[in-house]
N, C-alpha and C positions, 0 to 999 in steps of 0.2 A: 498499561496493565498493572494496575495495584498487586503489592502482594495481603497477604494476611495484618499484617502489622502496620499497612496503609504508607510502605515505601514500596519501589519500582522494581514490578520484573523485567519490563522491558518496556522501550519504547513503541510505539504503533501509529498507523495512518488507519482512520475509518473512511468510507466514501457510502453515502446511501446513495446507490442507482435509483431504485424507486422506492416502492412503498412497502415493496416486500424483501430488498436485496440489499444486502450490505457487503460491502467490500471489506476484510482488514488487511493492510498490507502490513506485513512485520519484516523486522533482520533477517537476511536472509542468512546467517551465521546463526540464528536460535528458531530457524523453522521448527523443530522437534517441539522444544520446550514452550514457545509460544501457540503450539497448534495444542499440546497435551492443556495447557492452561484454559484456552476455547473449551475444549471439550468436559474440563473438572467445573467448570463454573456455567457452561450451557444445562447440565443437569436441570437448573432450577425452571430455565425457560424453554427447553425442546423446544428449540429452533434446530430446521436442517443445514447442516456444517459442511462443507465440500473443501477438502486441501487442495487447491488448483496451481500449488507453486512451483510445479513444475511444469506451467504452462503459461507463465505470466513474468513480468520482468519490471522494474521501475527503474527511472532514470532519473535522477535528480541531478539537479543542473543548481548551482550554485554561485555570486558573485557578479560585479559588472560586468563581466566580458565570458560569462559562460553562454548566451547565446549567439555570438560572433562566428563561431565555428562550428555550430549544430545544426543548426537550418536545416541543411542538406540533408539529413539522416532520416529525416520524417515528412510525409504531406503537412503536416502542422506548422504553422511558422511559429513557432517555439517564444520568439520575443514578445508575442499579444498576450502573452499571461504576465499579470503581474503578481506578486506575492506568490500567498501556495494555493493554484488554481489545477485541474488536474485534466486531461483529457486519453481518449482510446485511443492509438494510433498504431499502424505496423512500421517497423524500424528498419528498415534494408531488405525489402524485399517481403 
């Protein structure tokens, strides 16, 4: 997320589902200020915005040996991704 001066408000994940749906995952430490940001600069394109962050979670897994002991946590066998790949999953239940 650029600011005005074309340095960083914050970092961000986008993910396009389809052709009409876009994902951004942000900090979850500047949800406030990254959601107010969507919305001061969506003005121009009216797109519909939905804060869903309190219904969603990310897990990022990091390092050689961060999927040795994750496995379990998800139907997802967590090791088939390589790089930054992303997928849906329910975590413990």
């Amino acid at each position: 997320m650029p600011n005005a001066k074309g340095g960083i408000v914050d970092d961000l994940l986008v993910y396009r589902i389809d052709h009409s749906v876009i994902c951004f995952v942000v900090n979850a430490a500047n949800i406030e200020k990254d959601w107010n940001w969507l919305v001061t600069h969506n003005k121009m394109f009216g797109a519909t915005l939905e804060n869903q962050s309190d219904q969603w979670s990310l897990l990022a897994l990091q390092g050689p040996k961060a999927t040795s002991d994750t496995d379990y946590t998800t139907e997802a066998t967590i090791a088939k991704f390589l790089l930054q790949l992303h997928t849906w999953h329910s975590c413990w239940g």
